[in-house]
C-alpha positions in Angstrom: 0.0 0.0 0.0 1.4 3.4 -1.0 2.2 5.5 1.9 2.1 9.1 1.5 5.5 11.5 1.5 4.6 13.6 4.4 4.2 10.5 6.7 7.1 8.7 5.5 9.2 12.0 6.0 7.6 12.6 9.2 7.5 9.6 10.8 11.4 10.4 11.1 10.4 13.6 14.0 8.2 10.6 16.4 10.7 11.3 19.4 12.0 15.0 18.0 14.1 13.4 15.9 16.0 11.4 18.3 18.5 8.2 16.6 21.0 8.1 14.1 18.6 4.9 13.1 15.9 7.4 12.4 18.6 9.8 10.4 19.7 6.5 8.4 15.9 6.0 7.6 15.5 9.5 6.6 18.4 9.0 3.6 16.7 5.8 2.9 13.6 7.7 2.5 14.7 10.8 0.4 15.1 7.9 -2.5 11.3 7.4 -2.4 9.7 10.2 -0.7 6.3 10.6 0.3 4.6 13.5 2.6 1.8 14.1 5.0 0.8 17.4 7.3 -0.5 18.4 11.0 -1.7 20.5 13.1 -4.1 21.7 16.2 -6.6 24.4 17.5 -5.7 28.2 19.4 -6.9 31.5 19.3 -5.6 32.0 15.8 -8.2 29.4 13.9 -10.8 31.1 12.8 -14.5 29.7 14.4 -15.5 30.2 10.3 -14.9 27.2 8.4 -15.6 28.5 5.3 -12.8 31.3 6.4 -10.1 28.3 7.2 -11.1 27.4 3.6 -10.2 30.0 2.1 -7.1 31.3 4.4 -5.2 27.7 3.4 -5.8 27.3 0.0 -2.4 28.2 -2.0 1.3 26.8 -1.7 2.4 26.0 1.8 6.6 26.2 2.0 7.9 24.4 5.1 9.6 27.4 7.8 13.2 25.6 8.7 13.6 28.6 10.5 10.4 28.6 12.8 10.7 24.4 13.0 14.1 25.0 14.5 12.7 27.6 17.4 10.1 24.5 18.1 11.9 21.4 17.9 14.7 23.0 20.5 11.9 24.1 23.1 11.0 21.0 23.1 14.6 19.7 22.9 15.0 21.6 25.8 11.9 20.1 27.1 13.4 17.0 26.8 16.9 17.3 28.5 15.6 16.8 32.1 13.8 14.0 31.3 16.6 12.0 28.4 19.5 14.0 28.4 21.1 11.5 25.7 18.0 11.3 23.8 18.0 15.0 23.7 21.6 15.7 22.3 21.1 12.8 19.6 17.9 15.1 18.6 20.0 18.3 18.8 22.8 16.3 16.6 19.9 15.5 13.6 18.2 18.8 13.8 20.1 20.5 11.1 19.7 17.3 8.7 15.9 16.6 9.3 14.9 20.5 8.9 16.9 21.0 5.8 15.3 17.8 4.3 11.7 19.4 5.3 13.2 22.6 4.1 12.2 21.5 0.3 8.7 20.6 1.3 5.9 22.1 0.0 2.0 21.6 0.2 -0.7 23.3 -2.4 -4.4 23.4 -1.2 -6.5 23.6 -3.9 -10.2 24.7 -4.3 -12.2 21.6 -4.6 -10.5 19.6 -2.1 -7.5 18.6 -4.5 -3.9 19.1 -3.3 -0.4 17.6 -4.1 2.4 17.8 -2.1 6.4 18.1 -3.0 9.8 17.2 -2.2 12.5 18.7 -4.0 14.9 16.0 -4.1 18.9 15.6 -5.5 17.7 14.6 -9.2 13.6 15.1 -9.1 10.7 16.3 -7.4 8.3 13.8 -5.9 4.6 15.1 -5.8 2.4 12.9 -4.2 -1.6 14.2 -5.6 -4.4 14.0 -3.5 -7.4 15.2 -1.3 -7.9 17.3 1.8 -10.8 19.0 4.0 -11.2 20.7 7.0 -13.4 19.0 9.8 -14.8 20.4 13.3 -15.1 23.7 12.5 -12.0 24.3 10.1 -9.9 23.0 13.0 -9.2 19.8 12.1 -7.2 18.8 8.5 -8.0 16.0 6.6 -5.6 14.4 3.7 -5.6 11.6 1.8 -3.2 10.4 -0.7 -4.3 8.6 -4.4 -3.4 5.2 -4.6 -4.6 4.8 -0.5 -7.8 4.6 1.5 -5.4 6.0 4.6 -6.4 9.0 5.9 -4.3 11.2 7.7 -5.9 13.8 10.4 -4.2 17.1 11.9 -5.0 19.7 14.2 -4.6 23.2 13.3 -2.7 25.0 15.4 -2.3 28.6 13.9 -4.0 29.6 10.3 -3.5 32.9 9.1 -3.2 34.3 5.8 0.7 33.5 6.5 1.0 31.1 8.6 0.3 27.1 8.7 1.1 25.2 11.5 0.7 21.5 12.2 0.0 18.9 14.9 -0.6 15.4 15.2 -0.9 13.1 12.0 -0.3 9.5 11.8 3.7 8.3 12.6 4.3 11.8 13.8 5.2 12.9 17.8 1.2 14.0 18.9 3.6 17.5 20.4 5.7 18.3 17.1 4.3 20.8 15.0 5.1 22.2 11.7 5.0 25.3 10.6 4.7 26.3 7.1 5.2 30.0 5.6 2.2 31.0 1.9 4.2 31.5 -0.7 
């Protein structure tokens, strides 16, 4: 069964990005990429959503800059509890943000989207379908060529901003941000 890129790519930040096992699977998986997103609910989601509708359709880069700030809070986060866990995370930050770095996600009217990773040689673009659920808080996605859905809070939507929570494969605390482009 196809998996999509996001939660192939993705699956690599369950435990903030935490092994040199998870880096090696991360090469392994920039040779077939697939992608997914997330996301979850504060005072920036608009209670419209017909609003959210329109306020995320258009191309969605991944923010390196802004995932960095995240992941070290909760690297930092993490150093009382794991301190080695927590320095193998800081070690693989730079490599897992700049892979993310060539992500990007286009909502399109009508529920279609694709998503792409720049890779070495070629882009990957994975097509498919989205939708907002629970009053434009809650993403929907699904990939072609699966019946796998993939949910995700919203946690900020602006006419800027995207970020994401949650998502299947992915740590339920990391979010990722995305910058319109």
């Amino acid at each position: 069964m196809k998996k999509s890129i996001f939660v192939s790519v993705i699956a690599v930040l369950s435990f903030c990005i935490s092994t040199q096992a998870q880096k090696k699977n991360v090469q392994e998986t920039m040779q077939n990429p697939k992608i997914a997103t997330s996301v979850s609910t504060n005072k920036n989601i608009s209670a419209n959503s017909s609003q959210n509708e329109d306020l995320i359709i258009g191309k969605w880069k991944f923010d390196e800059t802004r995932f960095k700030q995240i992941a070290r809070k909760e690297i930092d986060k993490m150093k009382a509890k794991d301190p080695k866990k927590a320095s193998e995370a800081e070690n693989n930050l730079d490599f897992v943000a700049g892979f993310f770095s060539s992500a990007v996600l286009e909502f399109k009217r009508g529920g279609i989207m694709e998503a792409v990773i720049t890779g070495n040689s070629a882009n990957q673009v994975e097509k498919g379908t989205w939708r907002l659920e629970s009053g434009g808080k809650v993403l929907i996605q699904k990939y072609s060529g699966t019946n796998e859905e993939n949910r995700f809070q919203i946690v900020e939507l602006t006419g800027q901003t995207l970020i994401l929570k949650g998502g299947k494969g992915v740590d339920p605390d990391m979010q990722l941000p995305y910058i319109k482009q």
